[in-house]
C-alpha positions in Angstrom: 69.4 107.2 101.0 67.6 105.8 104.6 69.3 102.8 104.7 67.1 101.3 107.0 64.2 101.5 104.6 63.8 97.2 104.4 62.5 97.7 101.0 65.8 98.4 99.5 67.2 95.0 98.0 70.8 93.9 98.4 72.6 95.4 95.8 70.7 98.7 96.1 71.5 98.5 99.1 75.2 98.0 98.7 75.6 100.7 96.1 73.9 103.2 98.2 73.2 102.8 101.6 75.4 104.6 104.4 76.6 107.0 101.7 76.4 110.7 102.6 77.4 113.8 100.5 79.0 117.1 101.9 78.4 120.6 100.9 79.7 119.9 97.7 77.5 117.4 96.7 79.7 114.9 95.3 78.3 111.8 93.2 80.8 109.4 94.3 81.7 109.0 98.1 84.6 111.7 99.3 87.4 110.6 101.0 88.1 112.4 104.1 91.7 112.4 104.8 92.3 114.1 107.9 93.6 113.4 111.4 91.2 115.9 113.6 88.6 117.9 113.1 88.3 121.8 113.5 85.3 123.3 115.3 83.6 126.7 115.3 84.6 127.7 118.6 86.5 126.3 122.1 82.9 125.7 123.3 82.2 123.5 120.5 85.6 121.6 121.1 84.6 120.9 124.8 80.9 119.8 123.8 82.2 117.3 121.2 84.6 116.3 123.4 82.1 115.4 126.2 79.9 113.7 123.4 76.9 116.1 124.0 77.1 117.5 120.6 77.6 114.9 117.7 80.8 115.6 115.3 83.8 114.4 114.5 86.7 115.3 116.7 89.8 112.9 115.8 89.7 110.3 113.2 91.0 107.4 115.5 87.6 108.0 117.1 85.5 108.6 113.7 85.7 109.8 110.4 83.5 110.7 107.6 84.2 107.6 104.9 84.8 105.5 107.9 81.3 106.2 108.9 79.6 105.8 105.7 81.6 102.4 105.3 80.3 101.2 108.7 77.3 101.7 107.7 76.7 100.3 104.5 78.4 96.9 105.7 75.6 97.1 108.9 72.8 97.8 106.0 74.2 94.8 103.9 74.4 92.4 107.0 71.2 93.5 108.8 72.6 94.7 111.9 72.2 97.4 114.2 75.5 98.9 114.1 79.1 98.3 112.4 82.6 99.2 114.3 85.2 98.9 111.3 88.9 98.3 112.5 92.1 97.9 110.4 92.3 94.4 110.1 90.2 91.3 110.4 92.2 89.9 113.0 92.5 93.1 114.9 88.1 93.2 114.4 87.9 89.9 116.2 90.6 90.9 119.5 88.1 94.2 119.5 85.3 91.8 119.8 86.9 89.7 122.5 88.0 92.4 124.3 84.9 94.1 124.4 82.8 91.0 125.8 85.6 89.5 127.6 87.4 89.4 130.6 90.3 87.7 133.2 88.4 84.8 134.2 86.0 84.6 131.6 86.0 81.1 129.1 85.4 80.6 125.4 84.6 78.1 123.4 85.4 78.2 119.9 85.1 75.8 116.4 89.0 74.3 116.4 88.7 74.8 112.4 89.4 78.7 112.2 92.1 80.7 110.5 95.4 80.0 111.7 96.1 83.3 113.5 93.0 83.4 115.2 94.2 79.9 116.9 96.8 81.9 118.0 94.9 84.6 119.7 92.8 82.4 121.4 95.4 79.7 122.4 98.5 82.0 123.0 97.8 85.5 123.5 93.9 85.4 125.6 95.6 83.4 128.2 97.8 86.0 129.1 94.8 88.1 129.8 93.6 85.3 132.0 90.4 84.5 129.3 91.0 80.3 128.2 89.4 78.3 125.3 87.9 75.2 124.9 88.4 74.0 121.1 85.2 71.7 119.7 84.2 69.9 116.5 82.0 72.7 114.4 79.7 70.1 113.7 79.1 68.3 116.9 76.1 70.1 118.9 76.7 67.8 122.1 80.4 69.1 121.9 79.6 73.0 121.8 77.3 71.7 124.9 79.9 70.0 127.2 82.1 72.7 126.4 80.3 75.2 128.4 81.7 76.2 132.0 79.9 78.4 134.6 82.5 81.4 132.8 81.7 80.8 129.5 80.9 84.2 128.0 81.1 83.4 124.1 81.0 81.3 121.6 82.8 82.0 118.4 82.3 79.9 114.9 83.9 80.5 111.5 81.5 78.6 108.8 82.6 77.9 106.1 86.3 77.0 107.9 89.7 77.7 106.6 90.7 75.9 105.3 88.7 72.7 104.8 84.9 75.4 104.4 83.2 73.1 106.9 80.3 74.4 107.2 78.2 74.2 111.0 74.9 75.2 111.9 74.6 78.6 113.1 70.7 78.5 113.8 71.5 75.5 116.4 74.6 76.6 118.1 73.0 80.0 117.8 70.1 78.6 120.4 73.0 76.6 122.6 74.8 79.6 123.0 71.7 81.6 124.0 71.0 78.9 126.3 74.1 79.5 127.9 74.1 83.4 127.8 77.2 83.6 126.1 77.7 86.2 122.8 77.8 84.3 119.6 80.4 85.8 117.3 80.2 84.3 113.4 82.7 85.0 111.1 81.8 85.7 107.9 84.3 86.6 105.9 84.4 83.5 103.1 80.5 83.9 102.6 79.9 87.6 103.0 76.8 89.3 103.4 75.8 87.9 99.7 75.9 84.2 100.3 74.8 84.3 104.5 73.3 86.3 106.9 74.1 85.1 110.4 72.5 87.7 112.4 69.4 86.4 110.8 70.4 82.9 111.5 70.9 83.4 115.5 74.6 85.0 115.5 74.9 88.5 118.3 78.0 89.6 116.2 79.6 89.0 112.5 83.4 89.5 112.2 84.9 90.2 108.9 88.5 90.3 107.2 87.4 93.2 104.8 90.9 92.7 103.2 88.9 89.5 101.5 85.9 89.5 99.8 84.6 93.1 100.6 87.7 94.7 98.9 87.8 92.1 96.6 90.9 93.0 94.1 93.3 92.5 97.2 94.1 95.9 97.5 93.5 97.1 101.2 93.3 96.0 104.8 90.2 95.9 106.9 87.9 94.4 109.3 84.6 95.0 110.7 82.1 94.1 113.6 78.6 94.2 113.2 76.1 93.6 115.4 73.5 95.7 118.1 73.9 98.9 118.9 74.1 97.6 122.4 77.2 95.4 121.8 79.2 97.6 119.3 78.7 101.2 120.4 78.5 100.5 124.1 81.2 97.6 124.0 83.4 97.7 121.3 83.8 101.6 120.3 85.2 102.3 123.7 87.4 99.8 122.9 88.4 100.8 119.7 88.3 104.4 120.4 90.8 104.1 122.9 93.2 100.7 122.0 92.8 102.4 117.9 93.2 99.3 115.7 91.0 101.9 113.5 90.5 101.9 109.6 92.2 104.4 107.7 89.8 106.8 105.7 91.6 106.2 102.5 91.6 101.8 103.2 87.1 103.0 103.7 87.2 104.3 100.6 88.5 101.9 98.9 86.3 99.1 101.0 82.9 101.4 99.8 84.0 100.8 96.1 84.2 97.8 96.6 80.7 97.0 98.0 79.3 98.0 95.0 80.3 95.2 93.4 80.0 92.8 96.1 77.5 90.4 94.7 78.0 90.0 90.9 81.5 89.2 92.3 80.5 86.6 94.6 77.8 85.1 91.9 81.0 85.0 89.4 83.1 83.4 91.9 81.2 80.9 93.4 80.1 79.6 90.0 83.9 79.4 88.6 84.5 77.4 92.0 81.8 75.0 91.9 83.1 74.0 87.8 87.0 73.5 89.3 85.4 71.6 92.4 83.4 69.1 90.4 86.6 68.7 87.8 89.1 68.0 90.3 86.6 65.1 91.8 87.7 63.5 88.4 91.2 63.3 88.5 93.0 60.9 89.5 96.0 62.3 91.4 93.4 64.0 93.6 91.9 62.1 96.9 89.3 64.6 98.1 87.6 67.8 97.0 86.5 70.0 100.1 83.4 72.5 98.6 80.5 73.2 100.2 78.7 73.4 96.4 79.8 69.7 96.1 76.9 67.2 97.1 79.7 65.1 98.7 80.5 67.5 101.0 79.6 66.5 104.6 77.7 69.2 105.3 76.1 69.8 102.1 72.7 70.0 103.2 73.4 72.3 106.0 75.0 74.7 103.6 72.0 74.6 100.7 70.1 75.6 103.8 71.6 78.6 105.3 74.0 79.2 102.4 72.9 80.8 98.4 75.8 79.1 97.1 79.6 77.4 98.1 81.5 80.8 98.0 84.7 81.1 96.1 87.0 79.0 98.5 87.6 75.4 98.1 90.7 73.1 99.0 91.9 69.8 97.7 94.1 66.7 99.0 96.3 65.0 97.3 97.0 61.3 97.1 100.8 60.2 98.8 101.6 57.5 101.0 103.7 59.9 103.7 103.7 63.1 104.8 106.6 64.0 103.3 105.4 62.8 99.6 102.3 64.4 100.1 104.1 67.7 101.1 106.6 67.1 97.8 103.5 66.8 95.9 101.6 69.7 97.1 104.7 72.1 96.7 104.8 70.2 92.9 101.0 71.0 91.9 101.3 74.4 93.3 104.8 75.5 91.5 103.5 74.0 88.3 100.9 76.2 87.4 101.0 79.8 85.6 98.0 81.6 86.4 97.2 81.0 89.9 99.3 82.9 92.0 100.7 81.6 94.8 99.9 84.0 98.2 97.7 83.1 101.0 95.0 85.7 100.7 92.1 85.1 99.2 89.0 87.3 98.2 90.8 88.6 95.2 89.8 89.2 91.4 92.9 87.1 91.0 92.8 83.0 92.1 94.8 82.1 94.8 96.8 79.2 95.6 98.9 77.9 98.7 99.7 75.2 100.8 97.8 75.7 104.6 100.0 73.1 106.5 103.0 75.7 105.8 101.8 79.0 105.4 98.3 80.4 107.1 98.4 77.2 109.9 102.5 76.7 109.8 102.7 78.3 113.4 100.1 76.3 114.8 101.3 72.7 116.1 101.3 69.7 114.1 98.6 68.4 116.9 96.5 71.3 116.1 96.8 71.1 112.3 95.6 66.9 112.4 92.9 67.8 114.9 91.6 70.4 112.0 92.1 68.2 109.5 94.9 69.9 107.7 97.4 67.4 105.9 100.5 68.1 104.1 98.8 66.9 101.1 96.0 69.3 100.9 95.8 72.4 98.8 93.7 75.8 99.3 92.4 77.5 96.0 90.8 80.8 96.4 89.2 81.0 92.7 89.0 84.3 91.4 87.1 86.0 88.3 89.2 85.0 85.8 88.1 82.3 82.9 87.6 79.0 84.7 88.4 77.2 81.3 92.1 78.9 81.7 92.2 78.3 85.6 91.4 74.5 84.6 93.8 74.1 82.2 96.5 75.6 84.8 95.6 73.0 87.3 95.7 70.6 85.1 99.6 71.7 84.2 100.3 72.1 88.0 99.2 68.1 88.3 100.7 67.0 85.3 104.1 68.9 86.6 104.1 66.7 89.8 103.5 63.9 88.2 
């Protein structure tokens, strides 16, 4: 199927597009589970090698299921071009190093997943590229921020993990203004709930371990963006530093496509149920949800968002740090059902406590700043009966007391 055919909708689209059969003509996409490549002859070798014949040589470079992944997720976010890498995290240091370099300045939203805070506070400097850190929200912020060396901006909406959620179409235009890239990462939304190429983003990042995979089974990431920026900038890159995807972790990403967006739909509903319940109780202070009208930036999201996504956190009521922390650990290790990682994206709902797991290495400084308390509580809601998942909150409360 031509996946650039723009009459294809979405979940066409993500069934079918990038998928390509071999001789055999298989149904379902083949996995291609090999390291290299064999060709016809040594002067077949040395023209793939060169790049003036197209092929596959060695799978670090490309490979088959790779490929067809790649380009699916480009189809589904309507970009140009996809680079796929084996993590999220290792998608966005393929992005930065691909745009970036010694002497070169970024300014970034501070409310991002904790190990990204770390790449950019602790590991770019030592490649001499610094970071400014800014309010999402505030547009005169992302504007004093910029330096003569600013060369990109990079914004994760909704955040991790309180999902605020910041304008892409106006930051989009400041960052233009400034000729710096615009890097959006949209792994919490996906493709299904936001589009920011369309909105004004150069590049989307994604953790493909999330929602793309979906039943928490794999590891991935993925770049998308123009052909311009990821083939010229960030396959080199990749080709030769190899954080690549494994075919079989493709494969497994390409099933899980297809079922991208009844997913989402299912999740987002079940999330925006436990979001407007745990407004009622008492033991809780705040509900963070993009879904919820008393979200900050509720109107912001109804515009560039089709609903809150499956992610929303909660804080607790406790008059210090340490009762709040006491609580938290309480609510959490009373329920049943949930289970208590830090990914989220899964079938299954996910529950954990940011201040000590995803942002524990980040400084207390950094974790106020962001607006991360001991009290507060992430919940990734997955597929599962939100009539049972309410009921197991309710016993994790009650069990804290």
């Amino acid at each position: 199927m031509d996946s650039s055919n723009n009459d294809f909708k979405f979940d066409t689209l993500a069934i079918r597009a990038g998928s390509e059969r071999s001789e055999f003509n298989e149904h379902s996409e083949a996995m291609f589970l090999t390291s290299s490549f064999c060709f016809s002859s040594a002067a077949q070798a040395a023209e793939r090698f060169a790049n003036a014949e197209e092929g596959y040589t060695y799978s670090r470079v490309t490979n088959p299921t790779v490929t067809m992944f790649q380009n699916r997720l480009a189809a589904l976010e309507g970009g140009e071009a996809c680079i796929a890498t084996g993590t999220g995290m290792s998608a966005t240091l393929s992005g930065v190093m691909a745009a970036l370099q010694a002497g070169d300045h970024l300014v970034s939203s501070q409310s991002i997943f904790g190990s990204t805070m770390q790449l950019f506070s602790n590991i770019l400097p030592k490649f001499g590229i610094t970071t400014t850190f800014v309010n999402s929200g505030d547009l005169d912020a992302w504007k004093s921020a910029i330096q003569p060396n600013t060369k990109m901006f990079f914004l994760e909406t909704p955040s991790n993990p309180l999902t605020e959620v910041a304008d892409i179409a106006a930051i989009g235009q400041i960052a233009k203004a400034a000729q710096a890239l615009f890097m959006v990462d949209n792994s919490f939304c996906t493709p299904v709930l936001q589009q920011p190429l369309k909105l004004g983003a150069d590049v989307v990042v994604h953790s493909a371990t999330k929602h793309l995979d979906g039943q928490g089974r794999v590891m991935g990431g993925a770049l998308v963006g123009s052909r311009a920026f990821i083939i010229d900038k960030v396959f080199p890159f990749v080709r030769t530093a190899g954080p690549t995807l494994s075919p079989f972790n493709a494969w497994v990403l390409l099933k899980g496509l297809e079922t991208l967006g009844i997913r989402i739909e299912r999740h987002s509903s079940n999330a925006l149920q436990l979001a407007r319940w745990l407004e009622t109780h008492p033991a809780v202070k705040r509900v963070f949800y993009p879904g919820l009208e008393s979200h900050p930036q509720y109107e912001i999201a109804r515009r560039q968002q089709k609903a809150g996504g499956a992610v929303l956190s909660f804080e607790l009521k406790g008059a210090t740090p340490q009762a709040q922390r006491a609580h938290a650990w309480g609510v959490i290790d009373g329920t049943q059902v949930c289970s208590i990682t830090a990914n989220l994206g899964d079938t299954r709902t996910t529950i954990t406590h940011p201040a000590s797991t995803t942002h524990g290495r980040i400084t207390p400084e950094a974790r106020a700043a962001a607006g991360i308390s001991e009290g507060l509580i992430r919940l990734a809601v997955g597929l599962e009966d939100v009539a049972d998942l309410r009921a197991d909150l309710a016993r994790g409360l009650d069990a804290a007391g």
